[in-house]
CHARMM-style PDB file with segment names, atoms N, HN, CA, C and O in Angstrom:
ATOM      1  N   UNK     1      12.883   4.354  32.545  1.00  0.00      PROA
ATOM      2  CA  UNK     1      12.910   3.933  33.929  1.00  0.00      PROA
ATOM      3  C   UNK     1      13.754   2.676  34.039  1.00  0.00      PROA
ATOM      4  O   UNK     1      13.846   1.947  33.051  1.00  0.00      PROA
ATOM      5  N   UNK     2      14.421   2.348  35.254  1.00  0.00      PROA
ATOM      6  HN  UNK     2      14.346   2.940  36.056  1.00  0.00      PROA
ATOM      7  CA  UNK     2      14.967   1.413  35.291  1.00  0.00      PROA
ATOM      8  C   UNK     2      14.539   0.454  36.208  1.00  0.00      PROA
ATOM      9  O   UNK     2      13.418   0.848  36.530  1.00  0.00      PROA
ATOM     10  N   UNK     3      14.768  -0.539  36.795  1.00  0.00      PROA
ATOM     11  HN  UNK     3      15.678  -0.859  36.533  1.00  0.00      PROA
ATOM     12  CA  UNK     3      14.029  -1.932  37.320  1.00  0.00      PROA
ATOM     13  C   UNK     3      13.885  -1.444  38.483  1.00  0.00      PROA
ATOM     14  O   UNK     3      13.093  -2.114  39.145  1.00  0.00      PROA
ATOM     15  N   UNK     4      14.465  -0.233  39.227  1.00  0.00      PROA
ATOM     16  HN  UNK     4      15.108   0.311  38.689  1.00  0.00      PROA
ATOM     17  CA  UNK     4      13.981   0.423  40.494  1.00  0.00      PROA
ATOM     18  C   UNK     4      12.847   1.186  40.676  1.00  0.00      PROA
ATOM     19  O   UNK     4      12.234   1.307  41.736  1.00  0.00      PROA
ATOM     20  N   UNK     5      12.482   1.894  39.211  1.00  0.00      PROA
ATOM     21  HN  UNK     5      12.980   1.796  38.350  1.00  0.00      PROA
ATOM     22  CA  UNK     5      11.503   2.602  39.184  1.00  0.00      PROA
ATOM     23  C   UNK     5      12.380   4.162  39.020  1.00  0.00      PROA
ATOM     24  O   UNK     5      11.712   5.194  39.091  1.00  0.00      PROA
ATOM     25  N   UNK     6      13.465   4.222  38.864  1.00  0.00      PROA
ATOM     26  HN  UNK     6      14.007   3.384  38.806  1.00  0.00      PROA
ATOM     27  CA  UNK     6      13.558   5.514  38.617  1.00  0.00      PROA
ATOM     28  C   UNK     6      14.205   5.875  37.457  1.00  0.00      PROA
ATOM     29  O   UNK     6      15.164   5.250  37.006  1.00  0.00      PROA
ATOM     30  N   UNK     7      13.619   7.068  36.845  1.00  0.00      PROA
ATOM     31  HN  UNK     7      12.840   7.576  37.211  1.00  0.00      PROA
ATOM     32  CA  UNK     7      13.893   7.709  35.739  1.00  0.00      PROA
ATOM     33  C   UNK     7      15.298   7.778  35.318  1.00  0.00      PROA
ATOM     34  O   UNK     7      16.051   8.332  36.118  1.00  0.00      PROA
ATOM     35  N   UNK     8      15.720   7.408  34.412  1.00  0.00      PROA
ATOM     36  HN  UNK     8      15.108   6.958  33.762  1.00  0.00      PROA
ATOM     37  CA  UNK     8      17.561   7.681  33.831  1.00  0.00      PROA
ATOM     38  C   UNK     8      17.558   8.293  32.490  1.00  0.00      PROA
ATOM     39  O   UNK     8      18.529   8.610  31.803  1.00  0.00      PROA
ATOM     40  N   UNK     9      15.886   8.441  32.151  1.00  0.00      PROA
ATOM     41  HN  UNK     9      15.097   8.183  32.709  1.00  0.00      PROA
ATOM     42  CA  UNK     9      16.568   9.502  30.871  1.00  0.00      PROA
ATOM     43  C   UNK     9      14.989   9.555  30.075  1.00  0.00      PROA
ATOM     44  O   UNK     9      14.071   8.886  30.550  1.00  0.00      PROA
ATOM     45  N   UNK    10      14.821  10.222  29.107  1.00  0.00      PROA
ATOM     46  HN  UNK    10      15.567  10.766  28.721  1.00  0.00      PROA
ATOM     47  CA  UNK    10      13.862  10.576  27.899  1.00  0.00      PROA
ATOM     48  C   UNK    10      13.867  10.611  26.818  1.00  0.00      PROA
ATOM     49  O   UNK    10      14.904  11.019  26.294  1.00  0.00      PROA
ATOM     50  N   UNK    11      12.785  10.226  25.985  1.00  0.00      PROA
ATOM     51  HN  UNK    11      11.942   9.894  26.410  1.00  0.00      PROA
ATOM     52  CA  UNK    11      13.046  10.626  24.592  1.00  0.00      PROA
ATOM     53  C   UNK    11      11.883  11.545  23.768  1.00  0.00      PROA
ATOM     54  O   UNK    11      10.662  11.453  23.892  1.00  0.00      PROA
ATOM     55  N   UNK    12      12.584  12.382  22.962  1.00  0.00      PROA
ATOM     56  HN  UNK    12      13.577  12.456  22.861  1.00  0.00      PROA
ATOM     57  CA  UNK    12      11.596  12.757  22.154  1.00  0.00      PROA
ATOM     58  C   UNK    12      11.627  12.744  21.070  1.00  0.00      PROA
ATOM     59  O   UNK    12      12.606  13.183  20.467  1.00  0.00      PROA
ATOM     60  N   UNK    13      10.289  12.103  20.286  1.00  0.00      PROA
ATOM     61  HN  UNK    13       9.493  11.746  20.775  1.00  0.00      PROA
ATOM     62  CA  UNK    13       9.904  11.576  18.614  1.00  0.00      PROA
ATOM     63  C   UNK    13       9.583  12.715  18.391  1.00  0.00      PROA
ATOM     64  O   UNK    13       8.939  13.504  19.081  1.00  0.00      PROA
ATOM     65  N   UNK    14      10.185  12.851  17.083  1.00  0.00      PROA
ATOM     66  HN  UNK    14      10.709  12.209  16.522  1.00  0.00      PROA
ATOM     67  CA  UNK    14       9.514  14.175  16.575  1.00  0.00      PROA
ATOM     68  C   UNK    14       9.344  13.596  14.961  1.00  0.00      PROA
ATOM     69  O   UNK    14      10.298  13.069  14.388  1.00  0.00      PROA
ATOM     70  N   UNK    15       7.781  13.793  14.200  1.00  0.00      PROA
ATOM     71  HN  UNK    15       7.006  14.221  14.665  1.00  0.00      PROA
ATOM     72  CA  UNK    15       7.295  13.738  12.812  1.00  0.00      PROA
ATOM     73  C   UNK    15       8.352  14.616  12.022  1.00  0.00      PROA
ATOM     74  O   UNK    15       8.822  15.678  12.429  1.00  0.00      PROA
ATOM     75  N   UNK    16       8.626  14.027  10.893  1.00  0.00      PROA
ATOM     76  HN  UNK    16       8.244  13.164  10.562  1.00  0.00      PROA
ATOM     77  CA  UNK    16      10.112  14.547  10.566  1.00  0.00      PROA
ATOM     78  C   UNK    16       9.570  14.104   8.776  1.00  0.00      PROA
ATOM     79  O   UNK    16       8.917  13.091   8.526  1.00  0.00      PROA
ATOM     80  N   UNK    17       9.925  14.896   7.949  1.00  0.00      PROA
ATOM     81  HN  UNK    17      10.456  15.719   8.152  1.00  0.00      PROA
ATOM     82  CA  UNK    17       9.357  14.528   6.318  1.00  0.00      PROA
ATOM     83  C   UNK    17       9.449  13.143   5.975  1.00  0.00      PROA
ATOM     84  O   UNK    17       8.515  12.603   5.381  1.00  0.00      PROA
ATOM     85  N   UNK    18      10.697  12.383   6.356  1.00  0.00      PROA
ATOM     86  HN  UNK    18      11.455  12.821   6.838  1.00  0.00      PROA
ATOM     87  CA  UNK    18      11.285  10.716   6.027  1.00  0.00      PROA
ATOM     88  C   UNK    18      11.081  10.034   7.421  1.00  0.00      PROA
ATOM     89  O   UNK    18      11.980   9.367   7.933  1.00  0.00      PROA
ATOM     90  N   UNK    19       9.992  10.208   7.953  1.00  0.00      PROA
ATOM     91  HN  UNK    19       9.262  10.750   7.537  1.00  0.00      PROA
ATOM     92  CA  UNK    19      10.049   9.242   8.944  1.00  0.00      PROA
ATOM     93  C   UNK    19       9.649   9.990  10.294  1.00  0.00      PROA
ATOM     94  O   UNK    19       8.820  10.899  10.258  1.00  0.00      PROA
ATOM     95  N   UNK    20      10.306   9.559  11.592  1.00  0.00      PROA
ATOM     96  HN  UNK    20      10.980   8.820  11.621  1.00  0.00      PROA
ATOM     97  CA  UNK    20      10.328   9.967  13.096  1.00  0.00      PROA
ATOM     98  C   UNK    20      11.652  10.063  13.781  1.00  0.00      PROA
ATOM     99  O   UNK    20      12.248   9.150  14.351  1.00  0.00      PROA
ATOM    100  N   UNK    21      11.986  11.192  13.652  1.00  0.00      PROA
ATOM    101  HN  UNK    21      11.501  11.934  13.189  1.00  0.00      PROA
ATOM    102  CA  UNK    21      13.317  11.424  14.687  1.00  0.00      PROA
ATOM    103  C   UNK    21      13.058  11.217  15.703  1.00  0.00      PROA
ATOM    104  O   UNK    21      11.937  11.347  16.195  1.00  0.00      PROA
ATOM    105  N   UNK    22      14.342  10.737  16.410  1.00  0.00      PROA
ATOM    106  HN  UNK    22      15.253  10.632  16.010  1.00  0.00      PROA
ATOM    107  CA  UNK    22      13.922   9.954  18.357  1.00  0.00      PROA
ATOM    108  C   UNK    22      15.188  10.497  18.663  1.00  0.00      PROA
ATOM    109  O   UNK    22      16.219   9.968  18.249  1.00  0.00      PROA
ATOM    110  N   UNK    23      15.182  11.626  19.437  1.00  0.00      PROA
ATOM    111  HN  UNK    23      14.344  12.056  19.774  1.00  0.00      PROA
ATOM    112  CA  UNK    23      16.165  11.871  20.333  1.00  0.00      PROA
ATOM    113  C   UNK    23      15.956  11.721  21.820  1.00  0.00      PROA
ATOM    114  O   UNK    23      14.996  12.139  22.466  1.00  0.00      PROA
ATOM    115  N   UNK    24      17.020  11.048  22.265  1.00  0.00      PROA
ATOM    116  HN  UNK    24      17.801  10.708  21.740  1.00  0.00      PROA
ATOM    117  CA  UNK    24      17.053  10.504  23.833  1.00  0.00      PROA
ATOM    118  C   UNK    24      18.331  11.301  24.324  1.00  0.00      PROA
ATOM    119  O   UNK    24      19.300  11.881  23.833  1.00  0.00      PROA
ATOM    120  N   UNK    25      17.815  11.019  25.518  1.00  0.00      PROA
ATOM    121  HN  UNK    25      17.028  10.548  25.917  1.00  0.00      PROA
ATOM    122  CA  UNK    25      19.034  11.829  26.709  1.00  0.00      PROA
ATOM    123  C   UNK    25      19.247  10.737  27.761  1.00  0.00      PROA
ATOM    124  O   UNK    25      18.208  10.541  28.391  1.00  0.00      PROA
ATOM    125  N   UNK    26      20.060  10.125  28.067  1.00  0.00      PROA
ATOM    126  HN  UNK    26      20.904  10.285  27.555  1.00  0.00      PROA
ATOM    127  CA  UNK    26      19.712   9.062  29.288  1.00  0.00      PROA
ATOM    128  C   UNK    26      21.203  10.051  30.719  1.00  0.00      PROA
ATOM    129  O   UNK    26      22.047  10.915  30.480  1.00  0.00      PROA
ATOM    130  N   UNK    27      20.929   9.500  31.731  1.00  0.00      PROA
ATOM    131  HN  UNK    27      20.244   8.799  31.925  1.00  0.00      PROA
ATOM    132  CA  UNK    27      22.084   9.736  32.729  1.00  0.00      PROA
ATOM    133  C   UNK    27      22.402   8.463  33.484  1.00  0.00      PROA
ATOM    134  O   UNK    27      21.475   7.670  33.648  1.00  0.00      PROA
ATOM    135  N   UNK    28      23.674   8.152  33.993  1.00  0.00      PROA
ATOM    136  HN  UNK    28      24.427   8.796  33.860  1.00  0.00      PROA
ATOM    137  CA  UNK    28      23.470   7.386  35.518  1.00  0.00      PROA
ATOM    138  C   UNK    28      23.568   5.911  34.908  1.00  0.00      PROA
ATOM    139  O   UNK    28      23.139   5.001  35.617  1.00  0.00      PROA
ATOM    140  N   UNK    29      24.076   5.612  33.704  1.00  0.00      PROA
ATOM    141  HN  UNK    29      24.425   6.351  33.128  1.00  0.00      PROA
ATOM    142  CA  UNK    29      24.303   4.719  33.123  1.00  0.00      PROA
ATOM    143  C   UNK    29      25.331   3.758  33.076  1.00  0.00      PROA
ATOM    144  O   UNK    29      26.193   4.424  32.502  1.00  0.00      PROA
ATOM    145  N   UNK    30      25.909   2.514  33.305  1.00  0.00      PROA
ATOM    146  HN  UNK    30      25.209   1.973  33.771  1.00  0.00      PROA
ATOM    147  CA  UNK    30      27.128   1.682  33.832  1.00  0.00      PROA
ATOM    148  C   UNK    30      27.624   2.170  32.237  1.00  0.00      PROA
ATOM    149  O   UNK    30      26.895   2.558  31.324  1.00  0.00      PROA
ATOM    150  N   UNK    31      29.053   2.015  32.242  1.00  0.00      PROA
ATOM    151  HN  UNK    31      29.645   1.700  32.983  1.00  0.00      PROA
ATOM    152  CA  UNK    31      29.991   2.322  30.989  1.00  0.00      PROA
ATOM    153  C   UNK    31      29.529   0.427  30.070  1.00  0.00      PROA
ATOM    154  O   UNK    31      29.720  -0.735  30.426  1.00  0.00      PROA
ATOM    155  N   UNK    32      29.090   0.866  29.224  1.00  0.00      PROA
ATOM    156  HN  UNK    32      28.935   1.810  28.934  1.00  0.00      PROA
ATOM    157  CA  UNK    32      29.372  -0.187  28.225  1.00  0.00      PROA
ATOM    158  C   UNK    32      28.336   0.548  27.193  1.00  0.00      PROA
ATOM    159  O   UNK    32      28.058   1.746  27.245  1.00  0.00      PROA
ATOM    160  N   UNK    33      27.860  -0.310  26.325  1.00  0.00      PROA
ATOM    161  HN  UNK    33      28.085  -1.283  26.282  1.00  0.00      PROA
ATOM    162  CA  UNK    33      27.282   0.109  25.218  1.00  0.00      PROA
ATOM    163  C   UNK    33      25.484   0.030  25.412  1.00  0.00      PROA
ATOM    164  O   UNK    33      24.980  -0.975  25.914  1.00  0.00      PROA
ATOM    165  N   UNK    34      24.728   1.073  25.005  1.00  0.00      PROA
ATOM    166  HN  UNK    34      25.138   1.890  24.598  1.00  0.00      PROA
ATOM    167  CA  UNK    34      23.100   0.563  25.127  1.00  0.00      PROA
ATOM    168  C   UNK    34      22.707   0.827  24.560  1.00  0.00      PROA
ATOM    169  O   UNK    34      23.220   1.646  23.798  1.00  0.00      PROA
ATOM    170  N   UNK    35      21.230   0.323  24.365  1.00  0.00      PROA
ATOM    171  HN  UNK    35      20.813  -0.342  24.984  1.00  0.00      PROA
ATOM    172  CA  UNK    35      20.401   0.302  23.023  1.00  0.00      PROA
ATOM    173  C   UNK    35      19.125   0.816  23.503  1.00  0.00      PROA
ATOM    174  O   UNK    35      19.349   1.562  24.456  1.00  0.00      PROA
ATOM    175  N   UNK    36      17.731   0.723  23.214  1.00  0.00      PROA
ATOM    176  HN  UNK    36      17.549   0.117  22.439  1.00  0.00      PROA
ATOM    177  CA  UNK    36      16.455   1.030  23.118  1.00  0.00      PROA
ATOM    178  C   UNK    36      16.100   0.639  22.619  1.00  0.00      PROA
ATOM    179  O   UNK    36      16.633   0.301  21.562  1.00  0.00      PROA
ATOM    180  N   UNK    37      14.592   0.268  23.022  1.00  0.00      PROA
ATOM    181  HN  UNK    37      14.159   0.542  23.881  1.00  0.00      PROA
ATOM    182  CA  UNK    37      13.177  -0.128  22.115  1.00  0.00      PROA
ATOM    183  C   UNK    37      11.762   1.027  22.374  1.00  0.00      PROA
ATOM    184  O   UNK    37      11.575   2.073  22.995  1.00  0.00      PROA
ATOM    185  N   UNK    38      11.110   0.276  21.652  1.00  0.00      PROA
ATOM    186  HN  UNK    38      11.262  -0.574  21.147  1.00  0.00      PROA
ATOM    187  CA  UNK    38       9.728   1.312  21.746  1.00  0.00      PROA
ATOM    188  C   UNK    38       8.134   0.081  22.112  1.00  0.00      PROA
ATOM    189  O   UNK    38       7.693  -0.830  21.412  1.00  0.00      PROA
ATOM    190  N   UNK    39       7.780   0.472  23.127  1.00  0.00      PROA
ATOM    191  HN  UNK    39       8.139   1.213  23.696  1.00  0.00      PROA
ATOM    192  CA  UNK    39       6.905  -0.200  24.073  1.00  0.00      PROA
ATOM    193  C   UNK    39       5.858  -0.072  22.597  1.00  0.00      PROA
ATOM    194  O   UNK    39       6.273   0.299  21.499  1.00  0.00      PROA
ATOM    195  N   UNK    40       4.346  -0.506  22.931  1.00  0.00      PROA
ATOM    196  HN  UNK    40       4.009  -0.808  23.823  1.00  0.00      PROA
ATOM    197  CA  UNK    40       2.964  -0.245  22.628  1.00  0.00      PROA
ATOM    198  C   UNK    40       2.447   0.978  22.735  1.00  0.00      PROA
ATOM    199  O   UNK    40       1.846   1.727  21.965  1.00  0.00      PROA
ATOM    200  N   UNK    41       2.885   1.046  24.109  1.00  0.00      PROA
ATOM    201  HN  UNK    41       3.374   0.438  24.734  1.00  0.00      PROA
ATOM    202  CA  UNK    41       1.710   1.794  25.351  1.00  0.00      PROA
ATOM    203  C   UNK    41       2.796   2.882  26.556  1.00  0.00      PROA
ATOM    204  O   UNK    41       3.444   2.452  27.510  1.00  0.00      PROA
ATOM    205  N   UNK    42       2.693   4.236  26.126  1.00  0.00      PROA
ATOM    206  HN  UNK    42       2.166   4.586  25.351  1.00  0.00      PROA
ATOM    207  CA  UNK    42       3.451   4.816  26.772  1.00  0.00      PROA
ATOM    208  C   UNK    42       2.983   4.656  28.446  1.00  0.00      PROA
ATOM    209  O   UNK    42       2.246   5.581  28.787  1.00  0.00      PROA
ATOM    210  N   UNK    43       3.290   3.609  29.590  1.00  0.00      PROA
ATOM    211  HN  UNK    43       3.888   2.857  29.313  1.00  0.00      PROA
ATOM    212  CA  UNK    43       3.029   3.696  30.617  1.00  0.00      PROA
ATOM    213  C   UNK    43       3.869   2.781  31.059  1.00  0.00      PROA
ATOM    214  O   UNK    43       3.985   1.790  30.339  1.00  0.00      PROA
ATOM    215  N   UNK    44       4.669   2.829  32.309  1.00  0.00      PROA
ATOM    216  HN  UNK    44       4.575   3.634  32.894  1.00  0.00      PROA
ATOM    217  CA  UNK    44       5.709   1.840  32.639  1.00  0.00      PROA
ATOM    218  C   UNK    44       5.571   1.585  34.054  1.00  0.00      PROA
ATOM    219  O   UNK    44       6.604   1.694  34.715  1.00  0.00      PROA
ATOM    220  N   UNK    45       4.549   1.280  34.632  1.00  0.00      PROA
ATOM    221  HN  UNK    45       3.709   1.192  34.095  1.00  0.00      PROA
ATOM    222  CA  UNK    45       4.487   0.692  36.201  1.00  0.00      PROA
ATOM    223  C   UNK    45       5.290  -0.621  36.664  1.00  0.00      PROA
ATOM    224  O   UNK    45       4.942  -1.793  36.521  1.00  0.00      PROA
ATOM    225  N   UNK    46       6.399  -0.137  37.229  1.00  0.00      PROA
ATOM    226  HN  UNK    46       6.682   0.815  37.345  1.00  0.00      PROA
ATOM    227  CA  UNK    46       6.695  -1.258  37.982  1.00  0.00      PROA
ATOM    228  C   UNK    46       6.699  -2.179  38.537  1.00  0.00      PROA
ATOM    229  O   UNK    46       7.632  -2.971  38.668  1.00  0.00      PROA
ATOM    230  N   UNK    47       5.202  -2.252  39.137  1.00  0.00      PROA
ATOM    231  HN  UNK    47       4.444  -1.609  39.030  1.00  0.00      PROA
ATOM    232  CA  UNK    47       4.555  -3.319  39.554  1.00  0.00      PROA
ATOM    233  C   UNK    47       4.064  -4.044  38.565  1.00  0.00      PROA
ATOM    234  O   UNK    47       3.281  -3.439  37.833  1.00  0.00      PROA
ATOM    235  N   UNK    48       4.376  -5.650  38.201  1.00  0.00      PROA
ATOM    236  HN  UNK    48       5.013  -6.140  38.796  1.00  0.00      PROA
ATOM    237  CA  UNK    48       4.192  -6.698  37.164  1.00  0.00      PROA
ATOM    238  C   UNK    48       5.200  -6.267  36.490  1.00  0.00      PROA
ATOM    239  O   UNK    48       4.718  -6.102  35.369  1.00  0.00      PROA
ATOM    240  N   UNK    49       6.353  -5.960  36.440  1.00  0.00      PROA
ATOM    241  HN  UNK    49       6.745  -6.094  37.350  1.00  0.00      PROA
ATOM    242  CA  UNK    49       7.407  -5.753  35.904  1.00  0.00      PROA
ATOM    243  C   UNK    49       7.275  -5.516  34.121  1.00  0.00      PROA
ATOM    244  O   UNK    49       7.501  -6.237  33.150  1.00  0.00      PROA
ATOM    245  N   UNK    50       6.850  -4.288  34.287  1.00  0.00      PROA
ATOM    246  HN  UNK    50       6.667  -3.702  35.076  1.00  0.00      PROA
ATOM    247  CA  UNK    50       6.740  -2.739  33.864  1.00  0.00      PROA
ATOM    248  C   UNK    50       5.624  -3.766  32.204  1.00  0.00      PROA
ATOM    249  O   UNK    50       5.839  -3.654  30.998  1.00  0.00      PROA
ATOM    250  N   UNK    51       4.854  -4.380  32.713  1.00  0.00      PROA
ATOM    251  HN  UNK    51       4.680  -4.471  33.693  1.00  0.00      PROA
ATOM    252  CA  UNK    51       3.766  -5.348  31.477  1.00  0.00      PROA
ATOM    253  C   UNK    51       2.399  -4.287  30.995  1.00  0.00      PROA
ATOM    254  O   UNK    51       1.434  -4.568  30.284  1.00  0.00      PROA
ATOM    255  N   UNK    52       2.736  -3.036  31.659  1.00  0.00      PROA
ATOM    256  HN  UNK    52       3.520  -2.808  32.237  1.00  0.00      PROA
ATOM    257  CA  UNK    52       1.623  -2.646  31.819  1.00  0.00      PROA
ATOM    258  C   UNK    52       2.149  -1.987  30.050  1.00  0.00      PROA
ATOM    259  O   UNK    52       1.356  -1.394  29.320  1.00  0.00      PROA
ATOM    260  N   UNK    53       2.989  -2.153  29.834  1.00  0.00      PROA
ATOM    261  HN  UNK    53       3.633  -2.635  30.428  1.00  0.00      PROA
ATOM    262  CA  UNK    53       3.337  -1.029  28.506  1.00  0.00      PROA
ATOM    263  C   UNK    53       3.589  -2.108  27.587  1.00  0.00      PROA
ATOM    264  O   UNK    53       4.494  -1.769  26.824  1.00  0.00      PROA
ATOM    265  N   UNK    54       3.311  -2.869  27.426  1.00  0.00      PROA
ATOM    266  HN  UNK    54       2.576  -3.145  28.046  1.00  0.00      PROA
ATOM    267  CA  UNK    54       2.450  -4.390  26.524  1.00  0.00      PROA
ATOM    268  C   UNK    54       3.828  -4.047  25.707  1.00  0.00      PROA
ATOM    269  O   UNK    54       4.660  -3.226  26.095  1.00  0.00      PROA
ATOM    270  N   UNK    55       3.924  -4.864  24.442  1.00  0.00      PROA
ATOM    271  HN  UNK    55       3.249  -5.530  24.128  1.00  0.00      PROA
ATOM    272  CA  UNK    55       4.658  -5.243  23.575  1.00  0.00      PROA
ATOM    273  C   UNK    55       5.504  -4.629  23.025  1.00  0.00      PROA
ATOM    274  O   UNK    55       5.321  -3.413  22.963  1.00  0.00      PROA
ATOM    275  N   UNK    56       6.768  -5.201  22.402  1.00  0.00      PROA
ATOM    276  HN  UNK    56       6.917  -6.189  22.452  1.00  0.00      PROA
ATOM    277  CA  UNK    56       7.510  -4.422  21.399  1.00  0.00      PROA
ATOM    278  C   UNK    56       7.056  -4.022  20.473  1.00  0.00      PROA
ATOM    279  O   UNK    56       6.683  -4.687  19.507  1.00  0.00      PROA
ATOM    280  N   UNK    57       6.993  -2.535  20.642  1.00  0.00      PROA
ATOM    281  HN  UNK    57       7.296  -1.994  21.427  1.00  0.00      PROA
ATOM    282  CA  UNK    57       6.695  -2.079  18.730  1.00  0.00      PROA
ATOM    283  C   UNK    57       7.229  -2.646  17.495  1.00  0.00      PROA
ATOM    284  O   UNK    57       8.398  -2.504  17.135  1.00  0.00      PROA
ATOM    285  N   UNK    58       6.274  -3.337  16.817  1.00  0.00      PROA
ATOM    286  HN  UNK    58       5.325  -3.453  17.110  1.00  0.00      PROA
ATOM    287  CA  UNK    58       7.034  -3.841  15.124  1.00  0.00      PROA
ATOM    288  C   UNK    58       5.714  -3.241  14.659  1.00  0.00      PROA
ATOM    289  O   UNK    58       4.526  -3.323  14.969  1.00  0.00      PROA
ATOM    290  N   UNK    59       6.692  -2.412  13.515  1.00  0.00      PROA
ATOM    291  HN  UNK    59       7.658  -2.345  13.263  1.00  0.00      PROA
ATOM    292  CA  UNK    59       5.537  -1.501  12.520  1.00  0.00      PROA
ATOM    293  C   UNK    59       5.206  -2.239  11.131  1.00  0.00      PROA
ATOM    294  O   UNK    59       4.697  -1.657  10.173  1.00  0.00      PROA
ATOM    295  N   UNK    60       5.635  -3.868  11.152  1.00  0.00      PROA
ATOM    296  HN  UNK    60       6.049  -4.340  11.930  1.00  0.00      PROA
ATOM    297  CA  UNK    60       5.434  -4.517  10.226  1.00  0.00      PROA
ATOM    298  C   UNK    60       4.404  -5.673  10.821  1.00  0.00      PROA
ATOM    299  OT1 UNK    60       3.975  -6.557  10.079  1.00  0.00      PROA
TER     300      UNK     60
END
């Protein structure tokens, strides 16, 4: 989701023998380069600017 609240793309983790494959699809994106992270908490409400999906994942 983006800071409007609307959807620009998905991903799907998939359990994989070495780990978690993450394939994403995004659309509707300005030309330059982008990245991703992975929330806590799959839920992203806009309102409180999107806190509801708590922290950056570190698996350390």
């Amino acid at each position: 989701m983006d800071q409007k609240g609307q959807a620009i793309g998905a991903a799907t983790l998939i359990e994989a023998p070495n780990g978690v494959l993450v394939r994403a699809e995004a659309a509707n994106l300005p030309p330059d380069l982008h990245g991703f992270h992975i929330h806590e908490v799959g839920r992203c409400d806009l309102q409180g600017g999107f806190e509801s999906a708590g922290g950056n994942y570190n698996p350390t």
